[in-house]
FIVOLO-305807 format. One record per residue: residue in one letter; x, y, z of N, C-alpha, C in turn. Coordinates in steps of 0.05 Angstrom, whole numbers, plus 5000, padded with zeros to 4 digits. Each point is the difference from the previous one (the first is absolute). Example, Ala and Ser with C-alpha at 12.3 -4.5 7.8 and 13.67 -1.06 7.14 Angstrom:
<nodes>
A526448865156498250245000501850245000 S499350214986501650245001498550225014 
</nodes>
This chain:
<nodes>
X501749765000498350245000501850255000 X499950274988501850164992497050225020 X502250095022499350165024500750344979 X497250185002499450214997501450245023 X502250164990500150115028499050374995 X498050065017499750214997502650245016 X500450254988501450185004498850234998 X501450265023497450234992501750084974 X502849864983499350144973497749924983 X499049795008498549914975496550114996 X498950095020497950145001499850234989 X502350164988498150224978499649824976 X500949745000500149894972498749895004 X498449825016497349865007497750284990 X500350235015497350135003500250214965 X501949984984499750064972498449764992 X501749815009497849854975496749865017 X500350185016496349915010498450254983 X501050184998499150244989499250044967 X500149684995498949954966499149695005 X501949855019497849674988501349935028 X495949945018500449985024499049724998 X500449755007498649775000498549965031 X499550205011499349925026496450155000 X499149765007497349985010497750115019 X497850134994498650155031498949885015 X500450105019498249795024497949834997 X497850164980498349814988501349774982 X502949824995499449814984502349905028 X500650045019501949925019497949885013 X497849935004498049935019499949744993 X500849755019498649784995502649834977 X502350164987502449894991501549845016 X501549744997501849875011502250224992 X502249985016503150044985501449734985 X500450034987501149694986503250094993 X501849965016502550045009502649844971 X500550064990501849804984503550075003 X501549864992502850015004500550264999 X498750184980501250254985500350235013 X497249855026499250275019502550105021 X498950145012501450055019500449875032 X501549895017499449955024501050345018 X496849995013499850235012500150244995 X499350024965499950184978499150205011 X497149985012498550234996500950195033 X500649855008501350145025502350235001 X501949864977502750145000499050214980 X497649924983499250304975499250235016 X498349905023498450275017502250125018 X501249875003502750065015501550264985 X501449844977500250184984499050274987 X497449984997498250235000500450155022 X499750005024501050015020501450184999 X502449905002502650125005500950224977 X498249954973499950174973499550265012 X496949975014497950175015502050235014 X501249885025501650095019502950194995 X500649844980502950114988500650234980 X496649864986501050294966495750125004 X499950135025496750045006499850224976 X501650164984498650214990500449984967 X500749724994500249934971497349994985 X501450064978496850004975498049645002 X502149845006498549705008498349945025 X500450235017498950005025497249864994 X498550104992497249934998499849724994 X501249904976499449794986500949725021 X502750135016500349835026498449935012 X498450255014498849945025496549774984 X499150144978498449834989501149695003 X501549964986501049734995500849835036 X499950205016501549865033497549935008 X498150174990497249925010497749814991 X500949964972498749754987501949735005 X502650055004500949805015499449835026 X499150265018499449885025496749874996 X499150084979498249845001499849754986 X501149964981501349684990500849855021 X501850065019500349935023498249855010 X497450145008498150025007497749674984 X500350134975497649814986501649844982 X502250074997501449834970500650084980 X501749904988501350184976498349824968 X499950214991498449934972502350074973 X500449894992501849964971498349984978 X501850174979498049924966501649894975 X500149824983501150014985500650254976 X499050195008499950244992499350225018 X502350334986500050115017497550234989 X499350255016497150154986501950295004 X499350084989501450334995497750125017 X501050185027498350085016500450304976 X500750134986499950205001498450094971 X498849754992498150004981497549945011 X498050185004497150095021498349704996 X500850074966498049724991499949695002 X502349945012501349795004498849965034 X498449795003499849975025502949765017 X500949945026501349895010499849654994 X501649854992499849694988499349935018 X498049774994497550015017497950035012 X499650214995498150155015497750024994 X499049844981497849934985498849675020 X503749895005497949785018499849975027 X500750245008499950195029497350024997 X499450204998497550124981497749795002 X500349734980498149755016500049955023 X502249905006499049905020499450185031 X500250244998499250125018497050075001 X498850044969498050044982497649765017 X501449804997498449724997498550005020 X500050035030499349955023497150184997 X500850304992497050104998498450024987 X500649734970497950004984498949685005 X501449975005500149595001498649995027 X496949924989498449965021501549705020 X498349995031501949825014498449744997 X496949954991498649744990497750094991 X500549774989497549964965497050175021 X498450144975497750125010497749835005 X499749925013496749855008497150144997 X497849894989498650114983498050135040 X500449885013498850085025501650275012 X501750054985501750255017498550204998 X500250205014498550245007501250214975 X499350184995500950224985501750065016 X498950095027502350185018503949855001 X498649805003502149755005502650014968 X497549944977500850054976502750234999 X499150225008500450264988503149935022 X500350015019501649985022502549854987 X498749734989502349805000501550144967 X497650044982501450084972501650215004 X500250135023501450344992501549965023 X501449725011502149995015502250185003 X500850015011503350125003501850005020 X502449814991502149975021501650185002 X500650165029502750234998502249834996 X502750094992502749985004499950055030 X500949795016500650005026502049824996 X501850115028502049895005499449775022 X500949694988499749765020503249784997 X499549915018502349775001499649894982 X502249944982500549834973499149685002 X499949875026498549715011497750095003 X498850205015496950035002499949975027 X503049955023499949965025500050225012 X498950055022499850235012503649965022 X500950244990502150065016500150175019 X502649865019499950245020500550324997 X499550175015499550235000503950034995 X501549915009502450175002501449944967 X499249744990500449954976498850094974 X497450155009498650144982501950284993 X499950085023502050265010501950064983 X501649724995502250004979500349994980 X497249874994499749994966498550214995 X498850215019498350254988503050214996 X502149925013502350234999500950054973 X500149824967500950054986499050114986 X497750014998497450114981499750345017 X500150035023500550225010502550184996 X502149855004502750174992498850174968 X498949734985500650054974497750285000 X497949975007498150294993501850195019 X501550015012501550265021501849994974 X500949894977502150044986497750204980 X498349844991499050044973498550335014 X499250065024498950275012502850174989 X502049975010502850094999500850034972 X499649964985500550014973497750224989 X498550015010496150174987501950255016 X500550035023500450195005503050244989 X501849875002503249984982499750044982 X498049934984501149934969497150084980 X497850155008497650064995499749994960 X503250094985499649994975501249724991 X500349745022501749814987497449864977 X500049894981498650014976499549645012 X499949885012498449745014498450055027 X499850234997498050075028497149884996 X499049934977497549824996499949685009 X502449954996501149725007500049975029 X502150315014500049835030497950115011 X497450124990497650065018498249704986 X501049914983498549684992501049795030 X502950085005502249735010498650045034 X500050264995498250145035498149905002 X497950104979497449835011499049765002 X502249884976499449625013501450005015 X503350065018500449965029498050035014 X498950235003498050095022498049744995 X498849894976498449745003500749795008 X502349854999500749845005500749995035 X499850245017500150105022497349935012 X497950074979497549995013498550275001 X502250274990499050295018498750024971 X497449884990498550134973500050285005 X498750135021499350334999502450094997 X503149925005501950185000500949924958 X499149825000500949914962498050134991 X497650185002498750064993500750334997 X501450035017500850265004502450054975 X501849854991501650034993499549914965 X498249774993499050034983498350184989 X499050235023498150214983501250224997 X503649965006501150174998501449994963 X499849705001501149914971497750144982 X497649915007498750074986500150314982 X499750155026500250304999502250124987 X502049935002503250084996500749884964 X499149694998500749874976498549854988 X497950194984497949904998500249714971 X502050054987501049904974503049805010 X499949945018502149815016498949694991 X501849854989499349744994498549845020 X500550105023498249735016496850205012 X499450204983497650095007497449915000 X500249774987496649844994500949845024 X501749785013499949915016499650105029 X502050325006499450175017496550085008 X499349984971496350135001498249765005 X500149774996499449765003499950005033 X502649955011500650015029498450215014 X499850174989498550225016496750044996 X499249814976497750064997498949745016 X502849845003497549685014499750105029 X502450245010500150015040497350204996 X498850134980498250184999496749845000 X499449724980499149844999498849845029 X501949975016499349785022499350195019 X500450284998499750215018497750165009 X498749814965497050154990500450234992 X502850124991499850254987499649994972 X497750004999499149954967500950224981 X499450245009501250304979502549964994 X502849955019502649954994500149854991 X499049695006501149784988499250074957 X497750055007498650064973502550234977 X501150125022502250184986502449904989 X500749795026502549884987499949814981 X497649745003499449924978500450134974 X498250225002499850164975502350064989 X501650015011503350134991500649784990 X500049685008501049884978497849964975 X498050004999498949914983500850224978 X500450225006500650214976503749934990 X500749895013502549914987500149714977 X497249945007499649784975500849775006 X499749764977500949764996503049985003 X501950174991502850015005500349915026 X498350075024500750005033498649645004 X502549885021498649725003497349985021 X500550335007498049955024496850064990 X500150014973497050134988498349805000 X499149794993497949915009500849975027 X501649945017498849965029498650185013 X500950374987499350295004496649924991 X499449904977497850064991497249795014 X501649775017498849885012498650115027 X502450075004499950175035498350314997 X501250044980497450224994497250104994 X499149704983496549894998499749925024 X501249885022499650035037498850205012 X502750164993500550265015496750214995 X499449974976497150144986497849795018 X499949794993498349755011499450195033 X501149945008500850025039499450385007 X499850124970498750245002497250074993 X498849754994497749914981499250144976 X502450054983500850084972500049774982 X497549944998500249744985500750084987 X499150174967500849994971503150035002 X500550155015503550125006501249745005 X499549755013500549855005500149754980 X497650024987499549844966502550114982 X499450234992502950044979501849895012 X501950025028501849935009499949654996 X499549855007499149724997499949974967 X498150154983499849844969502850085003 X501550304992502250084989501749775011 X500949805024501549855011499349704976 X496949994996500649774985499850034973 X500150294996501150054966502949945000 X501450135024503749924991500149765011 X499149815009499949724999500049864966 X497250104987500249944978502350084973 X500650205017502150134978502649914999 X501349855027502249795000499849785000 X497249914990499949714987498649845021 X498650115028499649785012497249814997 X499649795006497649894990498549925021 X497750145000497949965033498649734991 X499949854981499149745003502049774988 X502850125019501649744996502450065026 X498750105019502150115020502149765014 X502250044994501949755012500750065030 X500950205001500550095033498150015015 X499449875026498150065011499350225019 X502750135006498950215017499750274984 X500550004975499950204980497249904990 X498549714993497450025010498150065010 X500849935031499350205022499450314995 X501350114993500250244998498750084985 X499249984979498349984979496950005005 X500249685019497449995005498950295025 X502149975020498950215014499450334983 X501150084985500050164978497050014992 X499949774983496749944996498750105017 X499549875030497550065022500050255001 X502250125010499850325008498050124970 X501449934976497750094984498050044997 X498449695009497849995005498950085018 X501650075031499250155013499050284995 X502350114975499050244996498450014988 X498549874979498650034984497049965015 X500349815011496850025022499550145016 X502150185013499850265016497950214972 X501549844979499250334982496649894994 X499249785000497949904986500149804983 X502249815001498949754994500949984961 X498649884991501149864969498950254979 X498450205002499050134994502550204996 X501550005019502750245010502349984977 X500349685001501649804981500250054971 X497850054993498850024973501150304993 X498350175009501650244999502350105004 X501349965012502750065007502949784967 X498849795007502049874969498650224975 X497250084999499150114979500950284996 X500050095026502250225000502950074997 X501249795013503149954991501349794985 X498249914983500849824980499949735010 X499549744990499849654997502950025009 X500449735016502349945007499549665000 X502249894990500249714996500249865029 X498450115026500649825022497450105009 X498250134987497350115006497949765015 X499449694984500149865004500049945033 X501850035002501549855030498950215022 X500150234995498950255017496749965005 X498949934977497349955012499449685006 X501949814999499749745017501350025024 X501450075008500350105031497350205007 X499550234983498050105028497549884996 X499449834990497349784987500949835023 X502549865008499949795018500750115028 X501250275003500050205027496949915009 X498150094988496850045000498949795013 X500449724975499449785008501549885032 X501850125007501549825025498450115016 X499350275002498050235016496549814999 X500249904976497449905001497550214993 X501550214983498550244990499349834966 X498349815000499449854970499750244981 X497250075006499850244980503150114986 X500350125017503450124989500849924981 X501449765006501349814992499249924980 X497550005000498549874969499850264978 X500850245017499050364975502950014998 X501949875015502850084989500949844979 X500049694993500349824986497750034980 X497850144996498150014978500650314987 X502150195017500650274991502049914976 X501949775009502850024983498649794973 X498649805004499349914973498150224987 X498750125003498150224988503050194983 X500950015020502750264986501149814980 X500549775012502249834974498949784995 X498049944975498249775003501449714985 X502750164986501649844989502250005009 X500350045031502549915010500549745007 X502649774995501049815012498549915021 X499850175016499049895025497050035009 X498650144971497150105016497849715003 X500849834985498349725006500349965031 X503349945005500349995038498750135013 X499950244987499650265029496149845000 X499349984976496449955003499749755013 X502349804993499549755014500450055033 X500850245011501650085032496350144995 X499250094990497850135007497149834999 X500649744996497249745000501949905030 X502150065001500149795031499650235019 X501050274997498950185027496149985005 X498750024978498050044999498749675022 X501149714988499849795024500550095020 X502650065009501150125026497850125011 X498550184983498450175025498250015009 X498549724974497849885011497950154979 X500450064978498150134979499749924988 X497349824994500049764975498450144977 X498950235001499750124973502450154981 X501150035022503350164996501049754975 X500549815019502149764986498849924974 X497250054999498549914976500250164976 X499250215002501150264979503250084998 X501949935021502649954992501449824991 X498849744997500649764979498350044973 X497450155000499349994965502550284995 X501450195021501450244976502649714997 X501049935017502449794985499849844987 X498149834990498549994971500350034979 X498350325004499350134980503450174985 X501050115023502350144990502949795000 X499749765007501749804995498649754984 X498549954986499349804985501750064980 X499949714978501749954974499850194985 X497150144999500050134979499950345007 X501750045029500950255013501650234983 X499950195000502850224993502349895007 X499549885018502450005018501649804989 X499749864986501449724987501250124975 X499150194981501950224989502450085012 X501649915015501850165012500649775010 X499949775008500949865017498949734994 X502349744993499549814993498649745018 X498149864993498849975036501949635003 X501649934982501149855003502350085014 X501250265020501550175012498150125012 X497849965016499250005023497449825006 X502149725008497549774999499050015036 X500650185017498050115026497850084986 X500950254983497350154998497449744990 X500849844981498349814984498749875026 X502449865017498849875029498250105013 X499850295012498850165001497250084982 X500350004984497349974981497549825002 X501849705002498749804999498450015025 X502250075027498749935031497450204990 X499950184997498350165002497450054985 X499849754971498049944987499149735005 X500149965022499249715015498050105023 
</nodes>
């Protein structure tokens, strides 16, 4: 093994070349990393670097590197802390557009916890219950890496590095007010301060990011963070703000549909339904627009999500009035190829409620609108079994002669659709002329 020896000559030549290609990682992708140690590394590397910084600090305090030191002593102490993250590539911090390697799967998995419901929805759950579990959100808190509760004097020790490091990264804001990564260490600040546990004090320092750098690469994640502590707070007006900030940054930002999710909520929980509808379709327009397919979902908790997506819809739409609302609103903002699915959720919302009627004017609204859609034989065959369900035998009677009549051989509907490629509907036919 060929031993690295640091020298305080070698740190202006370390902190030049951090100052174009930094390979080191933000707290958000240090969370939850092993260190995976190999020959090449160092034994007791990171010790003798902070050291060095250190003694850089102490010896040459009024050099033009000063800043970039004390930055770098303080993201160190927090590697320390959580682990060191490596890339096979390095990211040019001093290109805006270039976010940090990684940080896209930072970004998930920090992402994940408050969209990724914690179990499948049960058709008995409450709305209240509903709404609670779909619009989860886990803070960044700081816990023992086992999950064991430690003693108090050992906590003590491991809260000291993450603290040095915000007394560095304060110390640098104050010193160095024009150093051109001051967006970064008010990023590196406010996940210390999370990973501490002190949200109100990361909150403080991210709305300083906000305010100060508004066009700073990690600003949709900054607004995200601040719109979920605003969210659980019930501060609907702010959260509604910060959302909004990403959604106007577009599809480019990874956090936009999660923004646009949390934001048909945020309207929902204000009882803004329609505000809440655009927000929701617009989420499953850019669904459709990167290809995803709502009737072939492989992931299941990205199913999940989906489906809870759906209910809230239908929540909103029966706040507004039901299938009648439906109709108007696609007629107003145009047919969408998952239209379908929107009024078989709030058709079967209805039916779980045991509101038949409904159920039967929502599934007879969408075949009336589309009498040659794919699916309008199903939706009428879902509308002869609600009508059993509810115990209406003139219902069931006049809704087996319309499936009949508008599905027999010699239908429109067989224009369009070969019935040797849909031998249900034929099955269907038959049960029903018996």
């Amino acid at each position: 093994m060929n031993w690295f020896r640091f020298s305080i000559c070698t740190i202006p030549l370390i902190l030049s070349a951090c100052s174009t290609i930094d390979q080191q990682g933000t707290i958000a992708e240090l969370r939850n990393r092993q260190i995976d140690i190999t020959d090449e590394q160092l034994e007791g590397g990171l010790e003798k670097a902070m050291m060095s910084y250190q003694r850089f600090l102490v010896e040459t305090p009024d050099s033009a590197l000063s800043a970039e030191a004390i930055r770098r002593l303080a993201d160190l102490k927090v590697e320390k802390e959580y682990g060191l993250l490596t890339s096979s590539h390095g990211s040019n911090e001093n290109d805006s557009s270039v976010a940090l390697q990684g940080h896209e799967t930072a970004m998930i998995r920090d992402i994940a916890p408050t969209l990724m419901p914690d179990s499948s929805p049960q058709r008995s759950e409450s709305n209240a219950d509903f709404a609670e579990r779909a619009t989860v959100s886990k803070g960044v808190v700081a816990q023992d890496r086992d999950g064991v509760k430690q003693e108090k004097g050992l906590l003590d020790l491991e809260r000291a590095g993450p603290l040095e490091a915000i007394a560095l990264y304060q110390k640098l804001l104050d010193e160095y007010p024009l150093y051109d990564r001051n967006d970064q260490v008010l990023y590196q600040m406010s996940r210390a301060y999370e990973e501490l546990g002190q949200v109100d004090e990361a909150m403080l320092v991210m709305n300083r990011l906000v305010r100060d750098y508004p066009k700073s690469r990690f600003i949709d994640e900054v607004q995200f963070r601040r719109a979920e502590y605003y969210f659980t707070r019930r501060q609907y007006l702010d959260a509604e703000e910060a959302y909004l900030e990403i959604v106007s940054i577009g599809k480019k930002s990874f956090y936009y549909p999660f923004a646009l999710y949390k934001l048909g909520w945020t309207f929902y929980k204000q009882e803004l339904y329609e505000d809440a509808l655009d927000n929701f379709i617009a989420l499953f327009d850019y669904k459709v627009a990167v290809g995803y397919d709502f009737y072939q979902a492989e992931d299941e908790l990205e199913r999940q999500r989906i489906d809870d997506t759906f209910r809230v819809i239908s929540l909103s739409f029966s706040s507004l009035g039901g299938a009648e609302i439906i109709e108007a609103y696609f007629s107003q903002h145009g047919a969408r190829s998952y239209e379908d699915l929107v009024y078989s959720n709030l058709g079967e919302y209805y039916f779980d409620k045991r509101r038949y009627n409904d159920a039967n004017a929502t599934y007879t609204a969408f075949v009336a609108r589309n009498p040659s859609h794919f699916k309008a034989p199903n939706f009428q065959m879902r509308i002869i079994e609600i009508n059993i369900a509810g115990g209406f035998p003139s219902l069931v009677l006049e809704s087996k002669k319309v499936f009949a009549t508008s599905y027999g051989l010699q239908a429109d509907y067989w224009d369009r659709f070969d019935p040797n490629e849909r031998l249900e509907v034929i099955t269907d036919l038959k049960t029903n002329l018996t």
